[in-house]
N, C-alpha and C positions, 0 to 999 in steps of 0.2 A: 797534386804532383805536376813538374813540370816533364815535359817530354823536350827532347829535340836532336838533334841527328847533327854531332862534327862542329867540333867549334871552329877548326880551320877550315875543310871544304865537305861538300857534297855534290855527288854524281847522280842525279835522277833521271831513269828511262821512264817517258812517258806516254803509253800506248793507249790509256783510257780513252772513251769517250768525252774527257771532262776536259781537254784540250782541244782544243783544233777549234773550231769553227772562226778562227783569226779570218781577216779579208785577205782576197786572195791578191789583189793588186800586187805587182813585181816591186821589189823591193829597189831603194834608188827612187833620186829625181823625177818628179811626172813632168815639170814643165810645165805646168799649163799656160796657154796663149792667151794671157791678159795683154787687149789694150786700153788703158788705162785713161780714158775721158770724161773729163766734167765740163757742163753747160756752162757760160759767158760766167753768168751772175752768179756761180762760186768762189772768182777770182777775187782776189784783195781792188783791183783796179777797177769791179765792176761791184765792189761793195760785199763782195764774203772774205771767207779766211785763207784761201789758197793763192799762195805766190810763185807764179810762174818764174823760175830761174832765168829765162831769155828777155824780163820785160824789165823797167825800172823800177827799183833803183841799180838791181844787179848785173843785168846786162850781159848775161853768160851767151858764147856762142856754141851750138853745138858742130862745126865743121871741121873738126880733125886734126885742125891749125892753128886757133888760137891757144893761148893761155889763158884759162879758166881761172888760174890757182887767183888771182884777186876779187874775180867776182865773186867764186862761190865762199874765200873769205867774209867777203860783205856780208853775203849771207848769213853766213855760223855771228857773224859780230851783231847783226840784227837781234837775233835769237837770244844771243848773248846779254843783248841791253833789253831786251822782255826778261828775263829772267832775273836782270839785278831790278830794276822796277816796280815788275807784280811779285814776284816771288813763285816758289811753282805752284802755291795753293789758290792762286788768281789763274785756275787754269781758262778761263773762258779768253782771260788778256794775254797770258803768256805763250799759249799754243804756238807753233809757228809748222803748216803746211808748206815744203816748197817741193813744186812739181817740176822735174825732168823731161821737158820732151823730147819727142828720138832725135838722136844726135849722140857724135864722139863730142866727151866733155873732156880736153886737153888738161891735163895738170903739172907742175913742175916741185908739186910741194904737198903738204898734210893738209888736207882741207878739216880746220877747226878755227876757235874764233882768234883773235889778235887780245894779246894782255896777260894779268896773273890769272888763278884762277875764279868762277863766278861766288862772287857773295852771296847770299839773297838779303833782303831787309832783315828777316830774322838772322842776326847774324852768329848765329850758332856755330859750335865748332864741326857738325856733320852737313850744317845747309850749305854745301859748296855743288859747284856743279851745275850743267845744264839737267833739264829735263824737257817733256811733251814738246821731241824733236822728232818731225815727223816728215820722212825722205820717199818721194811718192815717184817714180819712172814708167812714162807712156808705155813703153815696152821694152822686156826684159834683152829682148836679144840685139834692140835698135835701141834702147837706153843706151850709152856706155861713159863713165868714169874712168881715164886714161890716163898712166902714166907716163911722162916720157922718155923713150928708151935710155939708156945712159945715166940716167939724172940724177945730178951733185946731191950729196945727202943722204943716198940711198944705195949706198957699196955695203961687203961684205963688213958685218957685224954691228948696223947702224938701228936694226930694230923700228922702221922708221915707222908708221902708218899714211895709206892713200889717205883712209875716210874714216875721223877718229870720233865718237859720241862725248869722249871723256879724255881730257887735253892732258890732263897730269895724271894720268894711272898708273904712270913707271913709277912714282911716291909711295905706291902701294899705300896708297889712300884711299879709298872707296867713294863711294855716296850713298846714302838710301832715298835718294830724291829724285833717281831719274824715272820719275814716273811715266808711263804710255810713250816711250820712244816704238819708233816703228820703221823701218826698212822695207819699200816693195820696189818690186820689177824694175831691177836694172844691171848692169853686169857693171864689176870695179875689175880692170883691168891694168896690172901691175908691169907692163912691158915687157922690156927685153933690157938685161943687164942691168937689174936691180936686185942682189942676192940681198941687201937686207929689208925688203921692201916686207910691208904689215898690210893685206888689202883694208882689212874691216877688224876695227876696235869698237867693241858694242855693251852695253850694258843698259840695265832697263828693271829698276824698282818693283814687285809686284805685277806690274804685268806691262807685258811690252811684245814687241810681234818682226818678226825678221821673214819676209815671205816672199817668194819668187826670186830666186838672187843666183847669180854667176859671179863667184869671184876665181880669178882666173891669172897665172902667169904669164907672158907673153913666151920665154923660154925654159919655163918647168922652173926659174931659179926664185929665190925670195924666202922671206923667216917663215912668215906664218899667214898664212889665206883668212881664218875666221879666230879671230881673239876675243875672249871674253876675259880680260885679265885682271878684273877684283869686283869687289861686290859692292851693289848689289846685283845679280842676273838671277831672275822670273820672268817666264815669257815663252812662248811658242814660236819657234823656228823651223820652218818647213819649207820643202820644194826647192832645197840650198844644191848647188855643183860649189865642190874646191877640186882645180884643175894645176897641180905645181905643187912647189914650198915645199918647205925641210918638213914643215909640219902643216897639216891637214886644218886641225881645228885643233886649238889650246882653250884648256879650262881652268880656272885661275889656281891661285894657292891662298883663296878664303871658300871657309864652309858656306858662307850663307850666299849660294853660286847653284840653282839648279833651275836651269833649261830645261826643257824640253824639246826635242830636234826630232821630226818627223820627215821620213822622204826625201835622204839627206844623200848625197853621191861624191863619195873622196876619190881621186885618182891621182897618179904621177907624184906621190910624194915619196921625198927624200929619205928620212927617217921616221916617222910614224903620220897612220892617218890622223888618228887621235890622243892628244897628251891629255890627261889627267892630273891637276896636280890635287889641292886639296878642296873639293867640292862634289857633286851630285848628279851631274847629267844624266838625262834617261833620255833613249836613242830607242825609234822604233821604224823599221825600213829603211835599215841604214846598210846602203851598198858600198863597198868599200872594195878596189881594184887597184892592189897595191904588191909588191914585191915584200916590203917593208912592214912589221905589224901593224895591224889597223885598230887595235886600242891600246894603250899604255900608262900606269898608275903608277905614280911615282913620289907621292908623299901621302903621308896618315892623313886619316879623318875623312877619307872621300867614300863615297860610296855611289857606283855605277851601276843603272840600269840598261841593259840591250834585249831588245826582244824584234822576233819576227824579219829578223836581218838576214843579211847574204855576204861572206866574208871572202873573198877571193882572190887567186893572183900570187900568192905566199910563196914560200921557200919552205925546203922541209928541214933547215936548221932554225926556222923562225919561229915564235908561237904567235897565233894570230890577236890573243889575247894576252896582255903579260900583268899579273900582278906585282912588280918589281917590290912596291909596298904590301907588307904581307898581314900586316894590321887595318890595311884599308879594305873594303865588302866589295864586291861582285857579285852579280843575279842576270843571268843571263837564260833564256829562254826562245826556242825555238829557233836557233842562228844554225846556220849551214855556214860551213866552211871545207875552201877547196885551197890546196895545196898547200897551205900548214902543215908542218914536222907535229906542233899541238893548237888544240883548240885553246885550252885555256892552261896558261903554267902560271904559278905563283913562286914568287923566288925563284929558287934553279929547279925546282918539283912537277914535271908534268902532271895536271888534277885531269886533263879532258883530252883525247884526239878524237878526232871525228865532229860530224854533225852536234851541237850540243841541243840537247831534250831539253833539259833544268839543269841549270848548276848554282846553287846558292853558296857562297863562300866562307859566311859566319853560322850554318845551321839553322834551323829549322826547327821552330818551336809554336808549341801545343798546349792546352792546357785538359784537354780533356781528352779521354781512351778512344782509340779506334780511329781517331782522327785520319786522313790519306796526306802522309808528307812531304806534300807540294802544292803549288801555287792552283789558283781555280782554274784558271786561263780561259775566262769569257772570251766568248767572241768578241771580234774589235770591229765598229762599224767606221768605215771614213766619212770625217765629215763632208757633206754632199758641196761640192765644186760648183758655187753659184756663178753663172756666165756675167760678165760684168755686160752691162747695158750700150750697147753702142748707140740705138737710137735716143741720141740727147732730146727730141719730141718728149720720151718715157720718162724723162724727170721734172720733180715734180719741186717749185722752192715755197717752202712754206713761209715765206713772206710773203707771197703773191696769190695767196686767197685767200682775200679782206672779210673778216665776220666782227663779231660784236670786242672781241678780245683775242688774245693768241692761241688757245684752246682751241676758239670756233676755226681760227687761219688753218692751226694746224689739223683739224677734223676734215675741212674741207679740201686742203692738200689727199691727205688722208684719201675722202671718197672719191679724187678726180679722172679715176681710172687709171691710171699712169702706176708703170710697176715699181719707180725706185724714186722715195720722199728725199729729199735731204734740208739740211737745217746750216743754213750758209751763217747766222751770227754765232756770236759766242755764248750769250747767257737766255736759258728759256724757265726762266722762271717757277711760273705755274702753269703746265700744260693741263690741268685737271685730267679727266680719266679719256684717253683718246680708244677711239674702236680700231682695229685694224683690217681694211676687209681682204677679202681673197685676192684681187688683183693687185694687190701692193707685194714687193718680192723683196724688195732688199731700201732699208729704213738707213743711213747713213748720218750719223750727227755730227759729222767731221770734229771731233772732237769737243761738242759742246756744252756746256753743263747745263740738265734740264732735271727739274722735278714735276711729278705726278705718276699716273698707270697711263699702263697703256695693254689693253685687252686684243689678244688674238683670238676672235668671234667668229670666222670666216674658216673652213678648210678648204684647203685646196692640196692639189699632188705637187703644187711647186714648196720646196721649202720657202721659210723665210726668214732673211738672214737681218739680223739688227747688230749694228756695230759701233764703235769710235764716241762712247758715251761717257760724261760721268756726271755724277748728280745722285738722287737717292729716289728711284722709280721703280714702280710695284709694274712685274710685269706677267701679266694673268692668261693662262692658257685655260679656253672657254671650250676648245672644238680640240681636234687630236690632227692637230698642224705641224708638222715636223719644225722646227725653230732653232736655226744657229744662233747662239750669242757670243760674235766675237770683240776683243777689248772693251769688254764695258766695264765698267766702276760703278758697285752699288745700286745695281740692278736686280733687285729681289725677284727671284724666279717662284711664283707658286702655282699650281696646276689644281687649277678649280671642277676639270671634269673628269669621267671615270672612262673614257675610252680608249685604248693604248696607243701611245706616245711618242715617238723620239725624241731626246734634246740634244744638240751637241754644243760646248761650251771650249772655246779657245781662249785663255790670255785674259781671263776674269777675275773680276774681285770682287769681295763682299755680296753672294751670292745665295749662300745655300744655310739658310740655320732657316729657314720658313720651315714649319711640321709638315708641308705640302709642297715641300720642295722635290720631294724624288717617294713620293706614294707609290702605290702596288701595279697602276698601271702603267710605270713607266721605264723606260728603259732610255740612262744615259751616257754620252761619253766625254771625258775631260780631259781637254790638254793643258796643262798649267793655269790652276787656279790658287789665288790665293783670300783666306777670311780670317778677318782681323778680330778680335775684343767683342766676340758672341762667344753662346756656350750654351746649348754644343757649336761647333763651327759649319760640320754638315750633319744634316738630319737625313738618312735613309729609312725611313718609316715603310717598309714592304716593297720597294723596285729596287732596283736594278741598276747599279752605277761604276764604272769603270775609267779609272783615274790613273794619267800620266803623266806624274811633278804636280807636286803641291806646296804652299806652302800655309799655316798658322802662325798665328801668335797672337800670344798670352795664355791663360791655363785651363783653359772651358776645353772637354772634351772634341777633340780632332774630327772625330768622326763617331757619331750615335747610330747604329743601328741594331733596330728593331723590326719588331713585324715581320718577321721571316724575309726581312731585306735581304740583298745580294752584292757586297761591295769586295773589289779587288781596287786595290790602291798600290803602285808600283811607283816609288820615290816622291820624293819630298822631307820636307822636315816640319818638325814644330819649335820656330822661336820663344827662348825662355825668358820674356822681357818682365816679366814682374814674380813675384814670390809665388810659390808652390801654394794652389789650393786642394791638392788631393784630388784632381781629377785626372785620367788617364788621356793619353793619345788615342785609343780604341776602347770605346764600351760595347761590346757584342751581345747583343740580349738576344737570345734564342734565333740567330740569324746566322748568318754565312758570310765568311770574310776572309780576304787573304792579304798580306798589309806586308809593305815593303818601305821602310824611312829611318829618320833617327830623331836626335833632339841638338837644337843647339842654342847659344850666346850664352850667357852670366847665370842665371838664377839655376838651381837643382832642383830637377822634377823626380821624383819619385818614383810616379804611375806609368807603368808602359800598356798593359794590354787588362781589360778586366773580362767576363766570358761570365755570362750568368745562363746556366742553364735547369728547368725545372726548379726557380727558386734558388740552383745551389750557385755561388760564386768564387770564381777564381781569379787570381792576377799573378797577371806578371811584373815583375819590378825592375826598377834600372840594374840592381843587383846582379838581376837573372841575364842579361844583356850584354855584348862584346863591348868594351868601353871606346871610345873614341878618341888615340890617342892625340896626343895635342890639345886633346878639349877636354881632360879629363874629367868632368862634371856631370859628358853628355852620354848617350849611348846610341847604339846601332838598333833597330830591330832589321836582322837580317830576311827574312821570313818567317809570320805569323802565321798559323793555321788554325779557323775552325769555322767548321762547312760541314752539311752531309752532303757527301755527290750524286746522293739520288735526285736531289732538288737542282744541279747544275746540269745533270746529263740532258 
């Protein structure tokens, strides 16, 4: 039988034990004080992949007075002609690093490239578009990206963008190619007397990373601060201010559009913090300080995750939450709200005033008795805020310790004491099985593609962060070393010992189908991952794993857990790119799960949830599920339950 509670909405008080133990960190922007330095021999001029904006051939000045808008076109057109060239799957050719140093970077125009849109060689009807564009700023608060006040182009109704990833998105044409786009520390400032001004158009295939950013008004006026306006957007965004604009942050009007936004701080906008059109966002420590509602849905097929937020500043004819679309899902969890008339209205219907506990929007479904109907709500760990290295002595370039091959170079990088490696060319081959000892902290491959393992051997109480990889590398946890892995591609995580664990994983792919990927002693957490054409996609064999935005594709089960595992999954989807094998989005074998997502593109999946308990099995099916309108093929799961909470307390 199936169970579930409200197919329009649900109001859950939740006083258990089986909640809380969230982090406690204030909700809202942390800031953290990156300044953002690499050693000579990273640079393109001294023989690695990073290109400083202020050197040749671009020539940017950062003094407050020039016109930037042609150099940093150079820029985008450089990028432009890698991208028709290699194509994006020559990622080790195509990359293109350009670094910000502090300085006002003047502009008078959209900084993207010159021409129609990017071809690549394959010249398919979806290979358009840049990708592995990667915008790197010394420091967030002395970076700055400037508009200039006044400026032709950019009046009332003009939609225009400062800083655009994706040059023809008003087509409402997508890409699925902008792979590992990334955005760090620097603030895009929109002036004064630019009402149709766009700070940031961003989008980012699979996984991609928007971190430390201030996008900012100069007089509170402008369309939209943070756009994601078509698809594809996968990715982790965090530690974002929007300061102005009619609108806070827009989210596109295509389903296959889910973000993740951590630590996010809207203020001073005009009509809403947050527009929702037809996509997936899931928002967690999202401070919002607004007169004006700070979320709003406004066409089918989306479905919004909010948890662990602070909603304030409101009106009490306003709701702070508005489901305008009454077919689209809501789950919101642990949000405080002050001075909202409601917390959450659907249509003209108030569902919530007050602080919201739980509120799921499409119901709450179960397949077995006795079940508790609502979410697990694991504690949430942040992931640990690794200092970035000032002392350039502490890096270490693995080209510059000579052994028998590049293995021995990079082994010997590896042992040289020096806390952060990095890998300044593009392609590394065959690194065979590298050790990692304890004083190494943070492994950087600036985007290059390498195969082989690489063994964490060493504990230590520092974490250790590896990131900006792609290639197909076995990465083996020996000792019980806490290990960020952020933007990596196809970086298999297995965990070789039995001693308890942390992992935290940001803006990764093709990761998790190892059977020793998330074991019993481990405990993990995910911010937007996505795993392609495995089956299962993630294995939870007995730990412990908490997930925020995913995405799959193709038909191999979403997520396998067994062994008295422990998975809460809150958004994402599973793409239906080839024909139904009868396998479900959730197989729950005697374990505990709480699952928040839907289905989307072409093909019809059948399987939504299956529950085997003592031999007996149950499912759920798209049948049993709110459908998705617009998509009508696909379905919601609005909340999944099946857990004992004596095993979560």
């Amino acid at each position: 039988m199936v169970h579930f509670i409200g197919q329009t909405s649900i109001f859950l008080s939740i006083i258990s034990a089986l909640i809380s133990a969230s982090d406690t960190t204030s909700e809202g922007d942390r800031n953290p004080e990156w300044n953002i330095v690499y050693p000579e021999e990273a640079f393109l001029h001294a023989g690695g992949r990073i290109m400083d904006i202020t050197k040749p051939p671009f020539n940017a000045k950062g003094d407050g007075i020039t016109d930037n808008t042609p150099a940093l076109v150079r820029a985008m057109n450089y990028a432009r002609d890698k991208m028709i060239e290699h194509g994006q799957f020559s990622n080790e050719e195509a990359t293109c690093y350009f670094y910000f140093p502090k300085g006002t970077y003047l502009v008078n125009g959209t900084i993207t490239y010159e021409g129609p849109r990017v071809v690549h060689p394959k010249k398919d009807k979806e290979n358009k578009g840049l990708s592995l564009l990667r915008i790197i700023g010394q420091s967030r608060e002395e970076t700055i990206i400037r508009l200039k006040d006044n400026c032709p182009g950019f009046g009332a109704g003009t939609k225009k963008p400062v800083l655009t990833y994706h040059k023809f998105y008003e087509d409402h044409i997508g890409s699925n190619i902008a792979f590992n786009m990334q955005l760090r520390n620097l603030t895009i400032d929109t002036g004064k007397g630019n009402p149709g001004a766009v700070g940031l158009v961003f989008l980012c295939a699979n996984a991609g990373e928007v971190a430390n950013v201030t996008i900012r008004s100069g007089d509170g006026s402008g369309h939209i601060g943070f756009y994601l306006p078509t698809w594809s957007v996968q990715g982790y965004m965090r530690d974002i201010t929007v300061d102005g604009f009619d609108e806070g942050i827009r989210v596109s009007n295509y389903a296959e559009s889910n973000p993740t936004l951590e630590y996010i701080t809207l203020k001073n906008q005009r009509n809403v913090g947050i527009h929702v059109l037809r996509s997936s966002p899931c928002f967690r420590k999202l401070l919002s300080i607004n007169e004006v509602s700070a979320l709003k849905i406004t066409d089918t097929a989306a479905q919004v995750v909010i948890i662990d937020s602070l909603l304030e500043g409101g009106k009490p004819d306003i709701p702070a939450m508005h489901l305008q679309e009454t077919t689209s899902q809501l789950f919101a969890r642990d949000v405080k709200v002050n001075g909202y008339g409601a917390s959450v209205q659907v249509g003209e219907e108030i569902a919530v005033k007050g602080d919201v506990d739980e509120y799921v929007s499409g119901g709450v479904f179960s397949l077995f008795e006795n079940q508790p109907m609502k979410s697990m709500g694991l504690p949430v760990e942040d992931t640990p805020l690794v200092p970035w290295e000032q002392d350039l002595t502490q890096w270490v370039n693995v080209e510059n310790y000579v052994g028998a091959n590049i293995a021995e170079n990079i082994q010997n990088a590896m042992d040289s004491g020096k806390s952060t490696v990095y890998f300044p060319k593009g392609r590394y081959e065959d690194i065979g099985t590298i050790r990692i000892p304890a004083s190494v902290k943070h492994i950087d491959f600036m985007g290059a593609t390498a195969r082989g393992s690489l063994t964490v051997e060493e504990n230590s109480n520092d974490p250790l962060l590896i990131e900006n990889v792609f290639g197909v590398i076995k990465l083996m946890s020996e000792c019980p070393r806490t290990i960020i892995m952020r933007m990596t591609q196809r970086v298999y995580y297995i965990n070789n010992q039995s001693d308890p664990i942390k992992i935290f994983m940001e803006a990764c792919r093709d990761v998790g189908d190892h059977e020793r990927f998330c074991p019993p002693n481990q405990k993990t957490w995910v911010r937007s991952m996505d795993n392609e054409g495995m089956d299962p996609q993630f294995r939870i064999y007995g730990g412990t794993i908490w997930v925020l935005g995913h995405k799959t594709e193709q038909p191999g089960v979403s997520f396998e857990v067994k062994n008295g595992g422990i998975c809460e999954v809150l958004g994402g989807y599973r793409n239906e790119t080839t024909p139904d094998q009868g396998r479900p989005m959730v197989r729950n074998e005697n374990s505990h799960v709480s699952f928040v997502g839907y289905t989307s593109m072409n093909a019809i999946y059948e399987h939504g949830v299956w529950e085997i308990r003592e031999g007996v099995t149950k499912k759920l099916m798209r049948s049993d599920f709110p459908q998705r309108y617009g998509y009508t093929r696909d379905f919601y799961i609005p909340l999944y339950v099946g857990y004992d909470p004596k095993v979560i307390e």
